[in-house]
C-alpha positions in Angstrom: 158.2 64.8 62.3 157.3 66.5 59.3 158.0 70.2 59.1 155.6 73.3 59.7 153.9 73.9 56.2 153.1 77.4 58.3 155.0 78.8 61.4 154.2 81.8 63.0 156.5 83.6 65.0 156.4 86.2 67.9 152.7 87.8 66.4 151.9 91.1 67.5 148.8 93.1 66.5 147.3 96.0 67.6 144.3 98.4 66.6 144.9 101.7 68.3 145.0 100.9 71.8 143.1 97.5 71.7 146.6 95.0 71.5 144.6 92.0 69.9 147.7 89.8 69.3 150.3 90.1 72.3 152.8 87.4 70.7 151.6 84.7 68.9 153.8 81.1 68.4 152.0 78.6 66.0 152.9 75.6 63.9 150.5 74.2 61.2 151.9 70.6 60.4 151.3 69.9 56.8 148.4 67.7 55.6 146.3 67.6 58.9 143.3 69.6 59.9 144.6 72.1 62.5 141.1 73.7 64.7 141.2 77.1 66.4 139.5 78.0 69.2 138.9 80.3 71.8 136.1 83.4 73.0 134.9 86.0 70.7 137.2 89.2 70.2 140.1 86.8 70.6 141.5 87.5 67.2 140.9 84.4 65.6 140.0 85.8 62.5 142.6 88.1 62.7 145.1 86.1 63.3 144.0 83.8 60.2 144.0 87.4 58.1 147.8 87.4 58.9 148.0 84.2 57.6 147.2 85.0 54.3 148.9 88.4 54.2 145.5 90.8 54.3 146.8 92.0 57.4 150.7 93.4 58.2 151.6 92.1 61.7 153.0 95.2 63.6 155.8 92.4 65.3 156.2 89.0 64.5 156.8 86.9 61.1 154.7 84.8 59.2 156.4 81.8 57.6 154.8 79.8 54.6 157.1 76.8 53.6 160.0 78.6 55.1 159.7 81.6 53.1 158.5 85.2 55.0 154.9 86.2 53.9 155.8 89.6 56.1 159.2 90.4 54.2 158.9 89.2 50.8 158.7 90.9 47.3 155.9 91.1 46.0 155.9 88.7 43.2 157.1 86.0 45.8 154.4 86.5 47.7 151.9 86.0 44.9 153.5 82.7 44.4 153.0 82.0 48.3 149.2 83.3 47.7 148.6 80.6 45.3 149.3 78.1 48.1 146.1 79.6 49.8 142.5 79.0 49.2 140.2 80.3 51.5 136.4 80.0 52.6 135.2 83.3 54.3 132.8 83.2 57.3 129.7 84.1 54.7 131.0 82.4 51.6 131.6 86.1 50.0 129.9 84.9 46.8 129.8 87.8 43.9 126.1 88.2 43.8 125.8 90.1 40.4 127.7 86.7 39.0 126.9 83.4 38.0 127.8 80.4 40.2 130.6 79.7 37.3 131.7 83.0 37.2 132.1 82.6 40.8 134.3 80.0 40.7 136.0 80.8 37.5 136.6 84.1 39.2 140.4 83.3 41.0 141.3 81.4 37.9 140.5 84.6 34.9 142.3 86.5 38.0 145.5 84.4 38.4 146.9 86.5 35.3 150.0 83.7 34.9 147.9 82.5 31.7 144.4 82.6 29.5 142.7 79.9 30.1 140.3 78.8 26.9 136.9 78.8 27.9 136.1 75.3 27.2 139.1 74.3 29.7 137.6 76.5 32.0 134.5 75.3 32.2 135.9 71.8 32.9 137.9 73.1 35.6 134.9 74.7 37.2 132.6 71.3 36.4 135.1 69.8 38.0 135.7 71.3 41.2 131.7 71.9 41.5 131.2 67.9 41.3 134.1 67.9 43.9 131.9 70.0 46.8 128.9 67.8 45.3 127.1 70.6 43.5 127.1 69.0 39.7 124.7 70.9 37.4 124.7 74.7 39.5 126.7 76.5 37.1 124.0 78.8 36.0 122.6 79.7 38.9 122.9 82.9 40.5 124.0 82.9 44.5 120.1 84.3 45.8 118.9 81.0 44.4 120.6 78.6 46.5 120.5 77.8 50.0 123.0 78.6 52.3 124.6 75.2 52.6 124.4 75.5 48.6 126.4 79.0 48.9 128.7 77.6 51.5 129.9 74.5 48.9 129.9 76.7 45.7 132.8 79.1 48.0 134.9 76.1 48.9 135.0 75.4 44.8 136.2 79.0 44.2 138.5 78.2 47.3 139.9 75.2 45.5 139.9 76.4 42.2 143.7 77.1 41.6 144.6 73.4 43.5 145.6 75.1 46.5 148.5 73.2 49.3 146.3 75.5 52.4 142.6 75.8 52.7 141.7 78.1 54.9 137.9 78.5 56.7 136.8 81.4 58.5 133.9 80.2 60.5 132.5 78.0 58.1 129.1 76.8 59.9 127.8 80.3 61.0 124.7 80.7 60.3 123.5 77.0 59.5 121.2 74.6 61.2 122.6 71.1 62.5 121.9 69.2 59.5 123.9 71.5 57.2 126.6 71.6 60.1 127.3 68.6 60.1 127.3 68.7 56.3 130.1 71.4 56.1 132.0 69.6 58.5 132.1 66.6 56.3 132.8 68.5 53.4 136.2 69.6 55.2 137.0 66.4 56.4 136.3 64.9 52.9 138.1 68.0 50.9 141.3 67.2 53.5 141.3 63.6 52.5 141.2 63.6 48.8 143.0 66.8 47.8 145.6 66.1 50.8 145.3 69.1 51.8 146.1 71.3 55.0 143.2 72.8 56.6 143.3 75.7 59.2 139.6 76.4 60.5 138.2 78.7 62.8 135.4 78.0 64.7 133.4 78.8 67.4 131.6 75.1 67.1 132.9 72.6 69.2 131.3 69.8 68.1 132.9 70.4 65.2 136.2 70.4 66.6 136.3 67.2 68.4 134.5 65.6 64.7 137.2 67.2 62.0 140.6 68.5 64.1 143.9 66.1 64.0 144.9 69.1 66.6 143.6 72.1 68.3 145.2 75.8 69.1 143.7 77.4 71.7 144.0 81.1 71.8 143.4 82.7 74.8 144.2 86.4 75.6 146.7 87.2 72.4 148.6 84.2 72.5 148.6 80.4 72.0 148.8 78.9 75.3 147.7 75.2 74.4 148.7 73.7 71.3 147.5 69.5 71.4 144.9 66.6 70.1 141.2 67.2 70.3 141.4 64.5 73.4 144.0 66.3 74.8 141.9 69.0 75.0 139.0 67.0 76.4 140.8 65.9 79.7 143.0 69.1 80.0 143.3 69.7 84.1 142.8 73.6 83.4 140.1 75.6 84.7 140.0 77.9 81.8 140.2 75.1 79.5 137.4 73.0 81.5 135.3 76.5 81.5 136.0 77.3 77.7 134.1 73.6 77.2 131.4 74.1 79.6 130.5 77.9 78.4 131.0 79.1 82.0 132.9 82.4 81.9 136.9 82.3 82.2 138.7 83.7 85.1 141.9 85.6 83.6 144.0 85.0 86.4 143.6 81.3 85.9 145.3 81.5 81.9 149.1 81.0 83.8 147.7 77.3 84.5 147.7 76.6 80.4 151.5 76.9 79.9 
């Protein structure tokens, strides 16, 4: 079994009194497509901005290929940074910029070397005809739809050839057609940039379409870790009531581990 690409060790988070994170063990095997789940206020997205280092973990380690993203210097952890891409919940597209500019953006940022512009603008061709949005790069983010906006932040996400992808709720917001479409999109961007992809969502449809495996987080910690059909047939009560959208009895979490 291949190695963890990302293991998280022992998580901890806390804002003020609210302890959001009580201790959190996860593995991300390299390549597949790795689904988190669980209630809102769980700390998913939390937990996914300690992946990526915009969060310090009060306890706990976050390893990326073996190295610490937690105790590194800074210019290694620029290097682990440029393993990342990520798509944020509402695309986070520069409005005041150009769809090119958008996803030129991470590239004139990089700072490792100038890129001439006509190289750029292949890059950016490129990775547009990639999320299937050829001919775009003029446009400004107000005139394209949200499916549109959702696509044109993937390309910015995959703009340096990232290892990790990274979605924060990627089908908020969108009607079932362009759902499904985003979910595709994942699937398809996993397969033929062989990438890992960590996504949360809220959309289980989603998960039992796209996921190789599913983390379940369930009051701070990950207490099931398995296949989307594992999760299907699980004997728990908290699982079962997760599925069903029935509220969770607490008391009933011990059952997961």
């Amino acid at each position: 079994m291949a190695d963890p690409i990302i293991r998280i060790q022992g998580l901890r988070k806390a804002f003020g009194q609210h302890q959001v994170l009580r201790g959190v063990d996860l593995d991300v095997t390299p390549g597949k497509v790795l689904c988190i789940i669980g209630r809102s206020g769980e700390g998913k997205s939390v937990l996914l901005k300690h992946i990526i280092g915009l969060l310090p973990p009060d306890e706990g380690d976050v390893l990326v290929a073996g190295t610490s993203m937690v105790h590194c210097k800074p210019k290694a952890r620029r290097k682990l940074l440029r393993r990342f891409g990520m798509l944020f919940q509402n695309s986070a597209l520069f409005d005041s910029l150009t769809v090119f500019d958008n996803v030129a953006f991470p590239i004139r940022e990089n700072g490792e070397k100038r890129v001439p512009i006509e190289a750029l603008r292949e890059i950016v061709e490129e990775k547009l005809e990639l999320v299937g949005l050829s001919g775009v790069s003029s446009k400004m983010p107000s005139e394209l739809s949200g499916g549109m906006r959702k696509r044109v932040g993937l390309a910015r996400a995959i703009a340096l050839d990232p290892e990790i992808l990274l979605y924060d709720e990627p089908t908020t917001g969108l009607d079932p057609v362009r759902t499904h479409a985003v979910d595709q999109l994942i699937l398809d961007t996993a397969r033929n940039l062989d990438v890992t992809s960590v996504v949360i969502t809220h959309d289980m449809q989603a998960v039992f379409e796209i996921a190789d495996e599913v983390a379940f987080l369930y009051d701070g910690e990950i207490h099931l870790q398995c296949t989307p059909d594992e999760l299907r047939t699980h004997s728990s009560d908290v699982v079962q009531s997760f599925l069903a959208g029935r509220p969770m009895d607490d008391a009933s979490a011990g059952q997961l581990a």
